[in-house]
C-alpha positions in Angstrom: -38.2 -3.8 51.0 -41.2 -5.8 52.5 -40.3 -9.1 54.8 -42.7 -10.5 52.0 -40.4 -9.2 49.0 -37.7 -10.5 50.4 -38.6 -13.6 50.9 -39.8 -14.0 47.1 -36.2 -12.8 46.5 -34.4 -15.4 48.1 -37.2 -18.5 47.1 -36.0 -16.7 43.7 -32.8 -16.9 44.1 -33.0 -20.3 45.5 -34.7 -21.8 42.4 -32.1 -20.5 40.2 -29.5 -22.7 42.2 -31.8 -25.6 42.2 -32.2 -25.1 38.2 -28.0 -24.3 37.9 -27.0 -27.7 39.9 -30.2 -29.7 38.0 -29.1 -28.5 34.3 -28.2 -31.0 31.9 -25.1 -28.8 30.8 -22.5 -27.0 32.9 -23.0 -24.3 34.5 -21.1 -21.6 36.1 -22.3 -18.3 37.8 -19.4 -15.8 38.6 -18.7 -12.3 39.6 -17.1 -10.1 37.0 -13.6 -10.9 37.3 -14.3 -14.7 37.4 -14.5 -15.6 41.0 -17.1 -18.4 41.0 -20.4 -18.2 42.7 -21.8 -21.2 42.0 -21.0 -24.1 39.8 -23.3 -27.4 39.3 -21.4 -31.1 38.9 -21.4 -31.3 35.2 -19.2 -28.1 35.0 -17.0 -28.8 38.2 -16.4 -32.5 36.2 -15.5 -30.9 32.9 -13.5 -27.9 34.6 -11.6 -29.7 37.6 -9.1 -31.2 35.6 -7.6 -28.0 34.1 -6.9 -26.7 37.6 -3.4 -26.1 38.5 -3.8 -26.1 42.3 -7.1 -28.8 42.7 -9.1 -25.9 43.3 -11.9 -24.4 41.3 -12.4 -20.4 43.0 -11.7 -18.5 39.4 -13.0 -19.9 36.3 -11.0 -17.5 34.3 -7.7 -18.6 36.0 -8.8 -22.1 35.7 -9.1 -21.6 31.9 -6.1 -19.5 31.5 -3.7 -22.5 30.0 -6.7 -23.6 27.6 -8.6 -20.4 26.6 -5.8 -17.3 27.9 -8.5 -14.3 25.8 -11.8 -15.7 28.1 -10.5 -12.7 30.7 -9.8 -10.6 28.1 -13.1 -10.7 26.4 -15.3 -10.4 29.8 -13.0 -7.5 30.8 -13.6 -5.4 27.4 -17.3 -6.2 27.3 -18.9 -2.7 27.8 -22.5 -3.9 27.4 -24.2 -3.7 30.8 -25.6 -6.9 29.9 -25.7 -9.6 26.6 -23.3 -12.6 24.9 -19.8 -11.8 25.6 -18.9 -15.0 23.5 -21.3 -17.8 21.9 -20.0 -21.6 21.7 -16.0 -20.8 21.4 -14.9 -24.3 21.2 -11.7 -24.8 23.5 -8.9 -27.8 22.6 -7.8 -29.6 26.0 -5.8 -31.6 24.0 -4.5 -33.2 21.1 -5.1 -37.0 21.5 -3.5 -39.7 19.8 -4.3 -40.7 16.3 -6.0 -44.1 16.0 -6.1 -44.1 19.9 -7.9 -41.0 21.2 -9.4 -38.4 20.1 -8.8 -34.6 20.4 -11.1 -33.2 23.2 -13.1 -30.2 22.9 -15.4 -28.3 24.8 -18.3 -25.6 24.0 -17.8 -22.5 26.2 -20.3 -19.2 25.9 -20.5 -16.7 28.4 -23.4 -14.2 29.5 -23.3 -11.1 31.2 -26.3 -10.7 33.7 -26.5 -7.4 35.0 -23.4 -5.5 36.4 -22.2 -7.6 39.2 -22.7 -11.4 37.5 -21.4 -13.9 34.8 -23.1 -17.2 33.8 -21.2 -19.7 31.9 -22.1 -23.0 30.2 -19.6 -25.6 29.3 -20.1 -28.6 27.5 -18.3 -31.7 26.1 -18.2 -31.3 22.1 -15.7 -34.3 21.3 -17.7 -36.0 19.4 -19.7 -33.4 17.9 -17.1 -32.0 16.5 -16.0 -35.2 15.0 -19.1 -35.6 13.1 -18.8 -32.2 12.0 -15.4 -32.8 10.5 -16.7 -34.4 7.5 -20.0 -32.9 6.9 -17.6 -29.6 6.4 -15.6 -31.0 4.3 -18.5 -32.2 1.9 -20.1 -28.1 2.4 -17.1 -27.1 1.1 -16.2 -29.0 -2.2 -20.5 -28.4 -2.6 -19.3 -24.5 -2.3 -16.4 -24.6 -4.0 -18.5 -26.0 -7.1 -21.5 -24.2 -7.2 -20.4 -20.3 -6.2 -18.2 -18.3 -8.9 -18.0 -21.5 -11.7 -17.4 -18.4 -14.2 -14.1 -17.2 -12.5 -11.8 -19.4 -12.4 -8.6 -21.1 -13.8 -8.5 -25.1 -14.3 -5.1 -26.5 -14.8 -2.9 -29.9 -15.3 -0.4 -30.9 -13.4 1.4 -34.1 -13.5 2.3 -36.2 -10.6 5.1 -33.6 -9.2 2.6 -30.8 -9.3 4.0 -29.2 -12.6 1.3 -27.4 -14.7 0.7 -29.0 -18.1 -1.8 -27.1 -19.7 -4.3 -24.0 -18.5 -7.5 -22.8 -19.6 -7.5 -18.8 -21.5 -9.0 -17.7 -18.3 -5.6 -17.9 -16.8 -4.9 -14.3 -17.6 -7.5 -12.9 -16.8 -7.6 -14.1 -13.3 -4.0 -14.0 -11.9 -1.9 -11.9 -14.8 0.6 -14.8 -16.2 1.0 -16.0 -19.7 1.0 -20.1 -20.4 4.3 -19.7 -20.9 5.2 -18.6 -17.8 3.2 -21.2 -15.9 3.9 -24.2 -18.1 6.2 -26.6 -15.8 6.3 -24.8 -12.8 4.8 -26.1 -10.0 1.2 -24.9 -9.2 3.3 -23.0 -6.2 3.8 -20.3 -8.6 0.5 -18.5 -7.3 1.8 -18.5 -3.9 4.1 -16.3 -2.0 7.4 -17.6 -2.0 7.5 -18.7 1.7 3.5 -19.5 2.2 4.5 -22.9 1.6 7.6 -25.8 1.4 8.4 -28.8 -1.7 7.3 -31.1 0.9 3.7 -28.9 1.3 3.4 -28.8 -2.2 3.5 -32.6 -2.3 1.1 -33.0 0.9 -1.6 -31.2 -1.0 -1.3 -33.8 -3.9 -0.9 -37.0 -1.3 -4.5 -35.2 0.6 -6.4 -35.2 -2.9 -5.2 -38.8 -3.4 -6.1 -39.9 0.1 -9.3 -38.0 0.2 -10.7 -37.4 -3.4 -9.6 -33.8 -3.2 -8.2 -31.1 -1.4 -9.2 -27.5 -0.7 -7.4 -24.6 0.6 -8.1 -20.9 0.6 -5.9 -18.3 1.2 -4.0 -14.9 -0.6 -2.4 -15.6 -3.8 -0.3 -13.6 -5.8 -0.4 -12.3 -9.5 2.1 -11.9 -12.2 2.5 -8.1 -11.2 3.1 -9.1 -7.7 -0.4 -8.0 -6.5 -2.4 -10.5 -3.7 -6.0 -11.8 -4.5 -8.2 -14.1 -1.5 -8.0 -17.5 -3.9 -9.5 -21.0 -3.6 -7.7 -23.7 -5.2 -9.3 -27.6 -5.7 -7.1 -29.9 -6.1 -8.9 -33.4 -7.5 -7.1 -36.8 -9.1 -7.2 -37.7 -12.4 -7.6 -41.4 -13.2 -4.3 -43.0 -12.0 -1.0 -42.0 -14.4 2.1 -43.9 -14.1 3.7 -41.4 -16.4 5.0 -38.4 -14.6 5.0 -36.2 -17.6 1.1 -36.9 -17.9 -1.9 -35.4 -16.5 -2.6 -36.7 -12.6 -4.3 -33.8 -11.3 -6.8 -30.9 -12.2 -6.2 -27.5 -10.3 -9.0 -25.3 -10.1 -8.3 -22.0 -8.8 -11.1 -19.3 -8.3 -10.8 -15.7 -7.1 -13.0 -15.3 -4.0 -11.8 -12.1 -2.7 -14.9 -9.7 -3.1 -16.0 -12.8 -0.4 -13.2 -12.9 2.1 -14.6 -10.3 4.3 -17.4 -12.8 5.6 -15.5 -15.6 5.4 -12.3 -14.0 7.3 -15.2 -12.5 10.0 -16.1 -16.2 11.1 -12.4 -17.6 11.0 -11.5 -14.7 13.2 -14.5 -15.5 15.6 -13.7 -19.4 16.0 -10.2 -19.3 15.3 -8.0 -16.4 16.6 -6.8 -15.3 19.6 -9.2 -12.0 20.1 -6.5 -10.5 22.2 -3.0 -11.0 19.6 -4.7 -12.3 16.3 -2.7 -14.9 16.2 -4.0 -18.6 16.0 -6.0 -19.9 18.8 -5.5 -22.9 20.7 -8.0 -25.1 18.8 -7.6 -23.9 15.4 -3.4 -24.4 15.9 -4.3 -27.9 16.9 -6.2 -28.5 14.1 -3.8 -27.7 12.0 -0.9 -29.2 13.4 -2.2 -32.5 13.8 -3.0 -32.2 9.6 1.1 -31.5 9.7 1.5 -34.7 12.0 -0.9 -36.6 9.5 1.6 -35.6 6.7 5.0 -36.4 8.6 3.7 -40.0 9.4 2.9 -40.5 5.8 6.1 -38.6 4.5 8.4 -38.3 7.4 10.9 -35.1 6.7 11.6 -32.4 9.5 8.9 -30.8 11.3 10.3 -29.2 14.7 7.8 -27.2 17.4 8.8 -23.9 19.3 7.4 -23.0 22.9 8.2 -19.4 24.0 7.2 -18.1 27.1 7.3 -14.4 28.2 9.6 -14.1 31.3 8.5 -12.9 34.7 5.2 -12.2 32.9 3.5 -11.9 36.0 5.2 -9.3 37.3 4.2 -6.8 34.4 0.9 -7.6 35.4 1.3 -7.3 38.8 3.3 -3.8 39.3 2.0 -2.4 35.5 -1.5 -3.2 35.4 -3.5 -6.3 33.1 -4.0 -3.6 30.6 0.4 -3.3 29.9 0.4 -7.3 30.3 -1.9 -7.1 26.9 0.2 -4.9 25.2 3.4 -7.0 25.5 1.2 -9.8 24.1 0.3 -8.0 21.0 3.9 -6.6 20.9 5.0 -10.3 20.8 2.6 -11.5 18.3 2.9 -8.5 15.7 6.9 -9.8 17.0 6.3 -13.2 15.5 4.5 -12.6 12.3 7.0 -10.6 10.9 9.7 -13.0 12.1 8.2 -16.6 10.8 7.0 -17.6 7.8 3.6 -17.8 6.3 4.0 -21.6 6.4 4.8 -21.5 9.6 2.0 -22.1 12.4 2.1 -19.8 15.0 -0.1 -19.2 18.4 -1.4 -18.3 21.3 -1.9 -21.5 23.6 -2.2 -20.6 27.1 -1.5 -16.7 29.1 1.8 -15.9 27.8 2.3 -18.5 26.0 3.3 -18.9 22.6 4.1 -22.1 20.0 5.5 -22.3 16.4 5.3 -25.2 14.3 7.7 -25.1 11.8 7.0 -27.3 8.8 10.6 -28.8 6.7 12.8 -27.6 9.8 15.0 -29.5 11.5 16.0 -28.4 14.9 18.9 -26.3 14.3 16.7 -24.0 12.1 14.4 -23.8 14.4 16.7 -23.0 17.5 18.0 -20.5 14.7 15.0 -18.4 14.3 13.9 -18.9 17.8 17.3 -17.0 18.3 16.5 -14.5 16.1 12.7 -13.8 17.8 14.4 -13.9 21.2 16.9 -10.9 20.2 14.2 -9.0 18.7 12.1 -8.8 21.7 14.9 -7.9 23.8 15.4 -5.2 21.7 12.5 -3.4 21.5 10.4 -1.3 24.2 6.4 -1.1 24.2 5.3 2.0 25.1 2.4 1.9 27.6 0.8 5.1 29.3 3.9 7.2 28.6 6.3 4.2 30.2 8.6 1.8 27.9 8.7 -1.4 29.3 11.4 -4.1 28.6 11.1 -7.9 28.3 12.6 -11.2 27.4 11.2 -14.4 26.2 12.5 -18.2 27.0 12.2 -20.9 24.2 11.8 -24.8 24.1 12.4 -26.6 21.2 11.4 -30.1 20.0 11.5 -31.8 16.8 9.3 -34.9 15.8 10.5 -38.6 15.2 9.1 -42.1 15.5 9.4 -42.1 19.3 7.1 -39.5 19.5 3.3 -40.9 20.1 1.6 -37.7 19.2 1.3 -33.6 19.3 0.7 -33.6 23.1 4.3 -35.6 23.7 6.1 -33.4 20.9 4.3 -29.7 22.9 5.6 -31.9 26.5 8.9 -32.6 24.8 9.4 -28.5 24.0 8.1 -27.4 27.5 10.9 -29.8 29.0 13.3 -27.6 26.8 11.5 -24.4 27.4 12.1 -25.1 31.2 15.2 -25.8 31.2 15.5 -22.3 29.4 14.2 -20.9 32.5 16.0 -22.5 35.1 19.4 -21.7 32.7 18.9 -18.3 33.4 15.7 -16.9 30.7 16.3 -15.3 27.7 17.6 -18.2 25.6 16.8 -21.0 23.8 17.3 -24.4 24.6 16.2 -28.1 22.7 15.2 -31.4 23.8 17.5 -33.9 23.8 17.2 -37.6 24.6 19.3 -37.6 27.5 17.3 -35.6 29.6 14.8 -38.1 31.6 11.0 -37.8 30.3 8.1 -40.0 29.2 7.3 -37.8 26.0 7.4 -40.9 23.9 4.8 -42.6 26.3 
């Protein structure tokens, strides 16, 4: 190469730092597993404050408490160059309702060529807050205007017990009147998709809020799951309980769940276990907060944590580290309930929100996960590899401000889990010295 060509190289290359430390977004340029390169102010502002050690060298282990599948995506990228991920949003926290709100920021990622990343990082708080109700308002639009001619409209009285049904209830989900007339609108639901109290919450939303919407699989008279959405919208207001409050409108949507499961998978799971991300489990367990300050009733929260995680990584390899993740998860779903909310929040790090449990339930199934794990092997490469996991558990009351203190309240008991030896469960309790209430 020419002293000429050279030089246009590095002037190149020197105008791509200028434009990277001028941008009006953050901006991160790293090598391929995540060791930075370059990073401008707006990105070292946003980024700095998830560090664990002050330091910004690795953006990926900077990330890993916030956004644990950002390695795992850049890793299993094949493309020699393209979009490993566009505007994932990432929840630094929870903040406190009528106080703060929940911070978010935009992450995507590009791959250069074979030896570089670029990443840009932006704040999204109060974008997202905008966005909030403008969804909410797309989807009642939706909701009226796509399938009118399929679906069931029902009465229910102020406890949520159907009073009458239109003849399309047959057709739709299999049961006669007579089997649906004063039952609870639960009836089209798996039996532990949801609690009394939940049933209640969705009938407290719609008279808070005009309505409320929820999709998800419901079940048929012959046992049989369909992809449903069901509206639920106040009548005029009833003081008779044996009188029609609400209409229920319940469509089947399933020859449309594939695109609509296709973007909740791509904003809201974990592309490494399935599970829940971090920002789609604070969503919704901030909606289960909303409810317990307007109902209070037990609502406890699980942190597990997989023990001496590290050192699978270290002496196995990343790639056996990702398979005890995925053991774990497929672990929890067939442990918890479909009610419950389960997660991956940070590298091996796992939460459960359990909705109508009080802690001794919760330290009860917590239990039951723990001796499952220890019990099984995962087979990786022809090798079985054993492991344990620690548990913290917390459950809500009035001194708790928000979902940050009640997540600090079960890493205090998830901790003292470790340091009593791993492989066990231990709860919060008010004697032990912490400002989780603060």
């Amino acid at each position: 190469m020419s002293a000429t060509a050279i030089a246009d190289e590095a002037g190149e290359y020197e105008a791509l730092l200028q434009f990277i430390y001028l941008a009006p977004v953050g901006l991160v340029q790293t090598s391929l597993d995540g060791e930075i390169i370059f990073i401008n102010p707006i990105s070292a502002q946003l980024l700095m404050p998830l560090s664990q050690d002050g330091g910004l060298r690795n953006l990926f282990t900077a990330l890993e408490n916030v956004a644990p599948d950002l390695r795992h995506r850049a890793v299993s990228f094949d493309s020699p160059q393209g979009t490993v991920c566009d505007a994932v949003r990432i929840q630094i926290n929870a903040g406190i309702p009528g106080t703060s709100d929940p911070k978010l920021l935009s992450f995507s990622l590009v791959k250069m060529d074979a030896d570089r990343l670029m990443a840009v990082v932006s704040d999204i708080t109060q974008q997202v807050k905008r966005e909030r109700l403008l969804r909410q308002n797309e989807a009642w639009l939706n909701a009226i205007m796509i399938g009118v001619s399929d679906y069931v409209l029902a009465s229910l009285d102020r406890l949520g017990r159907i009073t009458s049904c239109s003849n399309s209830l047959g057709p739709v989900t299999g049961f006669s009147a007579e089997a649906v007339l004063g039952q609870t609108y639960s009836i089209f639901s798996a039996v532990d998709a949801t609690t009394p109290e939940g049933l209640v919450d969705r009938l407290r939303e719609a008279d808070l809020n005009g309505w409320s919407l929820y999709d998800g699989w419901r079940i048929r008279a012959d046992g049989s799951k369909f992809w449903g959405s069901e509206i639920i919208a106040p009548l005029q207001d009833q003081q008779d309980d044996d009188q029609a409050a609400y209409c229920l409108v319940l469509r089947d949507i399933t020859d449309r769940r594939e695109a609509g499961e296709n973007l909740r998978r791509s904003t809201s799971c974990d592309h490494l276990t399935s599970l829940m991300n971090r920002r789609a489990f604070f969503e919704a367990a901030q909606l289960e907060l909303q409810r317990w300050h307007r109902a209070p009733r037990e609502l406890s929260l699980i942190m597990f944590d997989a023990d001496h995680f590290k050192q699978i990584n270290d002496t196995r390899g990343h790639p056996a580290g990702d398979a005890v993740l995925r053991a774990l998860a497929a672990s929890m779903k067939a442990i918890f309930r479909q009610a419950d909310i389960i997660a991956r929040v940070g590298g091996e790090e796992f939460v459960a929100m359990l909705p109508s449990t009080g802690t001794a339930g919760a330290k009860a199934v917590a239990t039951r996960l723990l001796r499952a794990v220890e019990a099984q092997t995962v087979a990786v490469d022809g090798n079985d590899i054993r492991y344990t996991l620690s548990a913290g558990v917390a459950t809500m009351d009035a001194a708790v401000s928000g979902l940050d203190a009640l997540i600090k309240r079960a890493d205090i008991a998830l901790y003292e889990a470790k340091r009593n030896g791993r492989n066990r469960v231990e709860c919060w309790s008010s004697t032990r010295t912490d400002d989780a209430g603060a």
